[in-house]
OpenMM code with the backbone's topology and positions (N, CA, C; nanometers):
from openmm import Vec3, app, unit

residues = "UNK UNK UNK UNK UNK UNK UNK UNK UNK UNK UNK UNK UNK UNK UNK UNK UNK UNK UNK UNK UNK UNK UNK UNK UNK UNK UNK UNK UNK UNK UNK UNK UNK UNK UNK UNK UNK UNK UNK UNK UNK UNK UNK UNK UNK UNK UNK UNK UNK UNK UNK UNK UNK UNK UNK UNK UNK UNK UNK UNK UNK UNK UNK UNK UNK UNK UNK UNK UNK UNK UNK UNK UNK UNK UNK UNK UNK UNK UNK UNK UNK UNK UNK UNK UNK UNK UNK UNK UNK UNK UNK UNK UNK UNK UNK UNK UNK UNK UNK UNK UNK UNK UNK UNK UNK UNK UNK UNK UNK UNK".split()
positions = [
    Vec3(-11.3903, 9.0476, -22.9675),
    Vec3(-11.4444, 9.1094, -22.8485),
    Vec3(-11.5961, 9.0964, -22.8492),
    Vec3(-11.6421, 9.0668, -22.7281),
    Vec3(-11.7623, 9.0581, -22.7176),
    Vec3(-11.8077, 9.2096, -22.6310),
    Vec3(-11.9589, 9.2178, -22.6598),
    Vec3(-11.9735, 9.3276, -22.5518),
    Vec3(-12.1126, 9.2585, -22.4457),
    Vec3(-12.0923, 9.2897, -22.3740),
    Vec3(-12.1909, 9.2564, -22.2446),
    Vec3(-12.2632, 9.3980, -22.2130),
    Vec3(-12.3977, 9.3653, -22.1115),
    Vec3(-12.4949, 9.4881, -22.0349),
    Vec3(-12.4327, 9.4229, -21.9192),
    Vec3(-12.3822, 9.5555, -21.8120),
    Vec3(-12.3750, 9.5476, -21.6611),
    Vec3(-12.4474, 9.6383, -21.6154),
    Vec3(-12.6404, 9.5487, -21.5567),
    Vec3(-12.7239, 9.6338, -21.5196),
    Vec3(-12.6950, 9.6970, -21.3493),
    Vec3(-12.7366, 9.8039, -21.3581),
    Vec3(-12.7416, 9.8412, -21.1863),
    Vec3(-12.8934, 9.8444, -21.1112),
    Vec3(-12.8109, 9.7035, -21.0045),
    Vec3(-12.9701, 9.7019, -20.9425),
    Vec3(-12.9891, 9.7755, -20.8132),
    Vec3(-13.0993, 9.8299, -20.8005),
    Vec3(-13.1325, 9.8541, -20.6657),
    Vec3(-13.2859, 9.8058, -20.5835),
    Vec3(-13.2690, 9.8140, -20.4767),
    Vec3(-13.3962, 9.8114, -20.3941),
    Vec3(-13.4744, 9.9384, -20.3081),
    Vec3(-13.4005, 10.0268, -20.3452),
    Vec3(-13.4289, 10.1275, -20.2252),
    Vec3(-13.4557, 10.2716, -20.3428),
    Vec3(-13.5208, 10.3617, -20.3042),
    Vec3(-13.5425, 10.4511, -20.3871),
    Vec3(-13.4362, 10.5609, -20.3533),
    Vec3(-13.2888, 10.5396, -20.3084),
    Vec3(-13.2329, 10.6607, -20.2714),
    Vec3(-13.0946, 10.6911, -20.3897),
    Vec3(-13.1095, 10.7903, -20.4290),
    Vec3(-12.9474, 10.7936, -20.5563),
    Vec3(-12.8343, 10.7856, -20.4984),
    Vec3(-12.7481, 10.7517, -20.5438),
    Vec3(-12.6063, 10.7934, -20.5027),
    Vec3(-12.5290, 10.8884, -20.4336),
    Vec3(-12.4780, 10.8950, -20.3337),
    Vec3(-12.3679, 10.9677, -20.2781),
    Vec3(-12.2814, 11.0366, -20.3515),
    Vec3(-12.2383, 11.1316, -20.3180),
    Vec3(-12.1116, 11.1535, -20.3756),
    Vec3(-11.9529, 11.0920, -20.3843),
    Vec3(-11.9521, 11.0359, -20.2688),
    Vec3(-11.8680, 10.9114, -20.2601),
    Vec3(-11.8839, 10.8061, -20.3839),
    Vec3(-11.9936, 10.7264, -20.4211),
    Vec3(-12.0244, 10.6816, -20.4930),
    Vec3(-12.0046, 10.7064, -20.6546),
    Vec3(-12.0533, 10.8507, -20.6565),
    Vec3(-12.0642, 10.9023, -20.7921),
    Vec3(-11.8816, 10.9141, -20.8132),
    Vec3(-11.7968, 10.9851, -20.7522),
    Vec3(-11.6227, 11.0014, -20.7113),
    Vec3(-11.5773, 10.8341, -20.8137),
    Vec3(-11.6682, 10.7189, -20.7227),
    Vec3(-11.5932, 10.6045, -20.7247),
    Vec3(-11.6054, 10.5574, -20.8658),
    Vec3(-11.7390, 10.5662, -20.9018),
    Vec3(-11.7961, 10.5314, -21.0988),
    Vec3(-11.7442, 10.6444, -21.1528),
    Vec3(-11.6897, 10.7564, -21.1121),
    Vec3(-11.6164, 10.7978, -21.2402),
    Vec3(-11.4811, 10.7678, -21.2677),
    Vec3(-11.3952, 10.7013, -21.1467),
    Vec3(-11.3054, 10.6485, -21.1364),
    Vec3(-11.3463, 10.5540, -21.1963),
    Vec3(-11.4172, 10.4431, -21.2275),
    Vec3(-11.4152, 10.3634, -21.2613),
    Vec3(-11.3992, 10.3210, -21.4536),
    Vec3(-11.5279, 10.4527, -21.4298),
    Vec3(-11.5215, 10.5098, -21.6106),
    Vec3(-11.4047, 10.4864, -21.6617),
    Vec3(-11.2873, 10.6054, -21.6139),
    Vec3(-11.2203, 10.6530, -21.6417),
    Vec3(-11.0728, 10.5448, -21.6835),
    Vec3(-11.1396, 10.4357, -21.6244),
    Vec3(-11.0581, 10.2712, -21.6384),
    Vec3(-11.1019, 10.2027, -21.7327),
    Vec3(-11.2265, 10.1965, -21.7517),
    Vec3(-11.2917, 10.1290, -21.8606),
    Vec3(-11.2434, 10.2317, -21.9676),
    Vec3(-11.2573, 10.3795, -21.9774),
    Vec3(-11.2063, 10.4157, -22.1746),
    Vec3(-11.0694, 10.3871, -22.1239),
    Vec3(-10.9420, 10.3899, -22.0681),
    Vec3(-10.8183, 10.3903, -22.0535),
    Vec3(-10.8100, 10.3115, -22.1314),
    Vec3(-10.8651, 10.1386, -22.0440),
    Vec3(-10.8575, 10.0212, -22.1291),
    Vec3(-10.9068, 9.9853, -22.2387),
    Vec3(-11.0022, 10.0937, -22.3188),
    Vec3(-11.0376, 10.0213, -22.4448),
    Vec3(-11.1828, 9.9555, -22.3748),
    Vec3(-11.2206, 9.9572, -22.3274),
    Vec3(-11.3393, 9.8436, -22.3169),
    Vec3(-11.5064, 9.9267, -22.2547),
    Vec3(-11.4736, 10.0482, -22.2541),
    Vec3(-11.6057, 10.1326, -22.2590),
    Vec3(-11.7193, 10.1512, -22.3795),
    Vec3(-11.7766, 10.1440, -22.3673),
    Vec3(-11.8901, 10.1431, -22.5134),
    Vec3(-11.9756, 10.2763, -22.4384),
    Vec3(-12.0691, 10.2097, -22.3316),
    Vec3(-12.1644, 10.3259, -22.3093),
    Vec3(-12.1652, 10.3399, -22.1404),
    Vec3(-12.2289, 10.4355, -22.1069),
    Vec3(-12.2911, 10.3893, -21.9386),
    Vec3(-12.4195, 10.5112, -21.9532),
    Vec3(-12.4851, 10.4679, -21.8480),
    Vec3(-12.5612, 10.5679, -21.8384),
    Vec3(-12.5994, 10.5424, -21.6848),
    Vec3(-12.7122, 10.6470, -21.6167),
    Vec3(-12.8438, 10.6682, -21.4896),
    Vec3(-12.9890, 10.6490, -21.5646),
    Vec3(-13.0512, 10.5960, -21.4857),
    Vec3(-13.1243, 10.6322, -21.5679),
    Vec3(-13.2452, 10.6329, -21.4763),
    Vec3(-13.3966, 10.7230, -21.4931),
    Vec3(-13.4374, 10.8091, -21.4297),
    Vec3(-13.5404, 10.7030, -21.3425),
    Vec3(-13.5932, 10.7202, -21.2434),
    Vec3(-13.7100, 10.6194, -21.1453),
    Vec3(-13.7800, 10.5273, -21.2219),
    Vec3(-13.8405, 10.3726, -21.2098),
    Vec3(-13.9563, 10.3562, -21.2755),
    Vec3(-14.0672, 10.3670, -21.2648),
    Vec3(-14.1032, 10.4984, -21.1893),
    Vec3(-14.2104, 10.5695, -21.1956),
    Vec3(-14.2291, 10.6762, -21.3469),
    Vec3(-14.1087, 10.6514, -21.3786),
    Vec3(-14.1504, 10.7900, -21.5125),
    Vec3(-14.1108, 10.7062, -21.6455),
    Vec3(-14.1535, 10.5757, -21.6131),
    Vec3(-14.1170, 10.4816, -21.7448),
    Vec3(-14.3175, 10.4799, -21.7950),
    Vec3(-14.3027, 10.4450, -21.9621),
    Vec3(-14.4058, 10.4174, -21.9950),
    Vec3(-14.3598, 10.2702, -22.0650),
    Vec3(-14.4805, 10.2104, -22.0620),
    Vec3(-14.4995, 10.1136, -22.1486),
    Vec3(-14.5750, 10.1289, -22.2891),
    Vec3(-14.4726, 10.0468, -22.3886),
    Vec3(-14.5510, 10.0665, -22.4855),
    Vec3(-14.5712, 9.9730, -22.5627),
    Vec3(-14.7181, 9.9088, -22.6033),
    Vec3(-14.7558, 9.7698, -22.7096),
    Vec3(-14.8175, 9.7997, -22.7950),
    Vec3(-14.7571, 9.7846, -22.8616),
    Vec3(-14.7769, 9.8265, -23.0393),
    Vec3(-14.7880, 9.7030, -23.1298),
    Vec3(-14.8702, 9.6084, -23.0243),
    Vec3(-14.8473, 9.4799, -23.1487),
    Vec3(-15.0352, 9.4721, -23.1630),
    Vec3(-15.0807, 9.6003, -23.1583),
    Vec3(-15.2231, 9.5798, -23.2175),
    Vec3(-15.2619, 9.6926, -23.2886),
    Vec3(-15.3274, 9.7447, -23.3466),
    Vec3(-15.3995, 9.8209, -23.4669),
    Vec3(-15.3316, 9.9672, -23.4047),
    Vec3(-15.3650, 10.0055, -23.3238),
    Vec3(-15.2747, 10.1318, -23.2400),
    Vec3(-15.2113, 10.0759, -23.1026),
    Vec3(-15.1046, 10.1630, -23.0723),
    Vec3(-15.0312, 10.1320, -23.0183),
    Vec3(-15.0752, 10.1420, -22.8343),
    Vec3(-15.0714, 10.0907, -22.7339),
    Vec3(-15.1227, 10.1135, -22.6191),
    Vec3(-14.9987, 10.1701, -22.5176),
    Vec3(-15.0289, 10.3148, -22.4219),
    Vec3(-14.9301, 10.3408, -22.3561),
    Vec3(-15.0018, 10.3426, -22.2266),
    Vec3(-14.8840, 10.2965, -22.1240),
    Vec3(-14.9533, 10.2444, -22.0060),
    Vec3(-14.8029, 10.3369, -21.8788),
    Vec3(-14.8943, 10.3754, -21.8248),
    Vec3(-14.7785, 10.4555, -21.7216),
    Vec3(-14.6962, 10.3689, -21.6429),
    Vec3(-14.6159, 10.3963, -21.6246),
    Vec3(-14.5364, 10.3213, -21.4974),
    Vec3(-14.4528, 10.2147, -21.5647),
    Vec3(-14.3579, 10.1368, -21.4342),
    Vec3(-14.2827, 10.0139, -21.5215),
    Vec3(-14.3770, 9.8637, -21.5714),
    Vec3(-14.2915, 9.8361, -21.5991),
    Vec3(-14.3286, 9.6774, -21.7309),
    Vec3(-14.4052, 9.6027, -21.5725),
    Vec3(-14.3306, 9.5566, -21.4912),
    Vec3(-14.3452, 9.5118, -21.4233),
    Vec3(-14.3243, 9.5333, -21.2834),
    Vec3(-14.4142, 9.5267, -21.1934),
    Vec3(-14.4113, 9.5971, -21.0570),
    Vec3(-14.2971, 9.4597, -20.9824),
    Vec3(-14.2137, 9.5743, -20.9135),
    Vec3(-14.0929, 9.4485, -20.8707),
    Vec3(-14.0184, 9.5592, -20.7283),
    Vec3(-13.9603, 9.5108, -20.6629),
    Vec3(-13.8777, 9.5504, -20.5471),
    Vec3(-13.7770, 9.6071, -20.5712),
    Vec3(-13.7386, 9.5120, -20.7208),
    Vec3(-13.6053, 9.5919, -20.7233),
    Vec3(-13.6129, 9.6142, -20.8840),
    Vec3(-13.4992, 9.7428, -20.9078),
    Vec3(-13.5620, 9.7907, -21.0392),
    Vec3(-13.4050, 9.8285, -21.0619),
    Vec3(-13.3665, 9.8357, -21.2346),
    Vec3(-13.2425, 9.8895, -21.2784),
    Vec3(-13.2471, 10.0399, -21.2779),
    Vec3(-13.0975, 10.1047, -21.2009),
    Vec3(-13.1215, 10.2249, -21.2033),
    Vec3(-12.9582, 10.2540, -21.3119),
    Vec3(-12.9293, 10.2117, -21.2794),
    Vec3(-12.8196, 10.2540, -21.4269),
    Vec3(-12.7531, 10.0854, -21.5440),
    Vec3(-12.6552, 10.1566, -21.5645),
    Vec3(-12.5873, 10.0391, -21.6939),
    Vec3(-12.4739, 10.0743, -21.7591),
    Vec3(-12.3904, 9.9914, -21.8268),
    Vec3(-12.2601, 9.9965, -21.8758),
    Vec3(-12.2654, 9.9035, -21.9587),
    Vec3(-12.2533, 9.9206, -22.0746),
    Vec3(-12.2039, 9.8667, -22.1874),
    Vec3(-12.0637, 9.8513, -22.2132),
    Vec3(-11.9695, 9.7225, -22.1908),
    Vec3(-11.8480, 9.7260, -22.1989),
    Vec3(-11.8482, 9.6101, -22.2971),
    Vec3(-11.7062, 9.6270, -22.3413),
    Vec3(-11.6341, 9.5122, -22.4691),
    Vec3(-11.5832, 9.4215, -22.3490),
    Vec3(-11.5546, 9.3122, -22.3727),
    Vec3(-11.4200, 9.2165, -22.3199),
    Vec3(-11.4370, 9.0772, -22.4114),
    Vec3(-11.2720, 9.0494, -22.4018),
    Vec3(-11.2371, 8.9325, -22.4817),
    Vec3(-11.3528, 8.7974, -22.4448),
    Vec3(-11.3866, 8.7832, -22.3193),
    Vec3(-11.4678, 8.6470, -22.2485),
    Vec3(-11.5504, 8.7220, -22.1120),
    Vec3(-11.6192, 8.6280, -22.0946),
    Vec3(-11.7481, 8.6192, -21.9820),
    Vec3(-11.6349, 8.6770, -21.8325),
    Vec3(-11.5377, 8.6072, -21.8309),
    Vec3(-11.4296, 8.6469, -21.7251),
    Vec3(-11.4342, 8.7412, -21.6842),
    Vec3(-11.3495, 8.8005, -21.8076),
    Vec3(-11.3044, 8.9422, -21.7874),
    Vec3(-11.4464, 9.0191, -21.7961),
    Vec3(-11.5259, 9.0161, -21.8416),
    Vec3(-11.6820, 9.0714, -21.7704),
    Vec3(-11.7218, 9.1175, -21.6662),
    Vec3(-11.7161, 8.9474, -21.5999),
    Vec3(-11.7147, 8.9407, -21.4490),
    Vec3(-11.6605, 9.0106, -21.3816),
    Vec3(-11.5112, 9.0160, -21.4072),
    Vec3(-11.4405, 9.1044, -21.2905),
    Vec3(-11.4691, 9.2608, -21.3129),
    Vec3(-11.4881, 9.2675, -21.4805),
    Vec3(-11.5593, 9.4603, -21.4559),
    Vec3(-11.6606, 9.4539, -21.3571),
    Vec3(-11.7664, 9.3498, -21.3819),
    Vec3(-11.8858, 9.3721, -21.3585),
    Vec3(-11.8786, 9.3789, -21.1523),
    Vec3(-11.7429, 9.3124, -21.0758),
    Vec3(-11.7407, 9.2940, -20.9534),
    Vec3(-11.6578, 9.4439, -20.9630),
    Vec3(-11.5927, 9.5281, -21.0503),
    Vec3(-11.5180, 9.6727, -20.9886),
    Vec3(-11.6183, 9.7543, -21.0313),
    Vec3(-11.7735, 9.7560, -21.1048),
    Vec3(-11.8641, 9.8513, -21.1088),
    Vec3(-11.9351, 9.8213, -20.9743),
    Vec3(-11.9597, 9.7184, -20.9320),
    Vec3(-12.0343, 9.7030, -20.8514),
    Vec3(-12.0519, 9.7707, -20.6743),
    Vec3(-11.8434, 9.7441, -20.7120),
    Vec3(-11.7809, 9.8197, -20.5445),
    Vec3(-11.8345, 9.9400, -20.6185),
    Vec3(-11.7955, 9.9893, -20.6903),
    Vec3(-11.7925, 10.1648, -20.7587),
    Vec3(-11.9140, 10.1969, -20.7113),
    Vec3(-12.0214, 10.1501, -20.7369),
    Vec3(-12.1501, 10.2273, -20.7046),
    Vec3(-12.2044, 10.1899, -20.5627),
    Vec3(-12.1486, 10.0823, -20.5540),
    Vec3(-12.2022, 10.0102, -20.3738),
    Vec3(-12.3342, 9.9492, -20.4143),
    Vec3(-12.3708, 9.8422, -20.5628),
    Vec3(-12.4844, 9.8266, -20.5323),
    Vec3(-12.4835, 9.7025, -20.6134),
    Vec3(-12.5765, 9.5773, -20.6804),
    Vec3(-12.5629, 9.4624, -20.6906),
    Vec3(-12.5710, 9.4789, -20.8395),
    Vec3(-12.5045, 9.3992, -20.9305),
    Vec3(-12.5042, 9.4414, -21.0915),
    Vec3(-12.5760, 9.3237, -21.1192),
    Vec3(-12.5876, 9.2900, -21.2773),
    Vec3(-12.6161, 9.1858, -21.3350),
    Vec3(-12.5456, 9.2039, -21.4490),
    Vec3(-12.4677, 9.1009, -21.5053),
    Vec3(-12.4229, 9.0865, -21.6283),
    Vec3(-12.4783, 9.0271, -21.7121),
    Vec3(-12.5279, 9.0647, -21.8721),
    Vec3(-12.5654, 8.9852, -21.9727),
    Vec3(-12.4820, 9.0022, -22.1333),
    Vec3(-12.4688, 8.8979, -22.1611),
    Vec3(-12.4114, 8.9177, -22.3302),
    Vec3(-12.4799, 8.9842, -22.3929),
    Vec3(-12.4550, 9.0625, -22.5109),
    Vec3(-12.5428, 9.0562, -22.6038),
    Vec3(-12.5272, 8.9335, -22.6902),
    Vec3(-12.6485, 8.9414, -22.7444),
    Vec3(-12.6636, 8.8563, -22.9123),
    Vec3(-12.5635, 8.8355, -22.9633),
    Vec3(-12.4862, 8.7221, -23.0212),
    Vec3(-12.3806, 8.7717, -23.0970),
    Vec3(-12.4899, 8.7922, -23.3197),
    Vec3(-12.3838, 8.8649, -23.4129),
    Vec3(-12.4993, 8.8688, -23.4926),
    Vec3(-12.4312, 8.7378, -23.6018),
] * unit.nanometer
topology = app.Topology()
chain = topology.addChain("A")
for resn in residues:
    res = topology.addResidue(resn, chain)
    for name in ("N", "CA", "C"):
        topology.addAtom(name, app.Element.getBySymbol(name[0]), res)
């Protein structure tokens, strides 16, 4: 089993519905059934992200996100699956679930 990131993207600064939130916990609730849940999370504006570079004598913290962009990750799911496939198709039933555009990536293998 491999595990993949299914990021959640958005463009718009507005959270979820309750409709929405109903549909990702349904969805959850498919991913541990099947064995293939690891993690998920929300995660908070990138207005309240810091940056941090620590590759000089002290470390530098800089407010805000890495990079100023339109569209920014607002949540994620860490799932197992056998292949890239079966990924995919989680990654197309999180996507209805939240109503919003994902991205899938592997991890590393070690």
């Amino acid at each position: 089993m491999a595990q993949y990131l299914i990021s959640v993207l958005t463009d718009a600064p507005v959270e979820g519905n309750a409709e929405e939130a109903a549909a990702i916990d349904v969805f959850n609730a498919q991913l541990q059934a099947d064995g293939q849940w690891v993690f998920a999370g929300g995660l908070a504006w990138p207005d309240s992200a810091t940056v941090v570079d620590g590759r000089g004598a002290e470390p530098v913290f800089t407010d805000g996100p890495y990079a100023e962009s339109k569209e920014h990750v607002i949540g994620f799911w860490i799932v197992e699956a056998p292949h890239l496939d079966v990924a995919l198709r989680l990654a197309g039933q999180g996507s209805k679930a939240c109503n919003r555009r994902v991205e899938v990536r592997p991890f590393l293998s070690e």
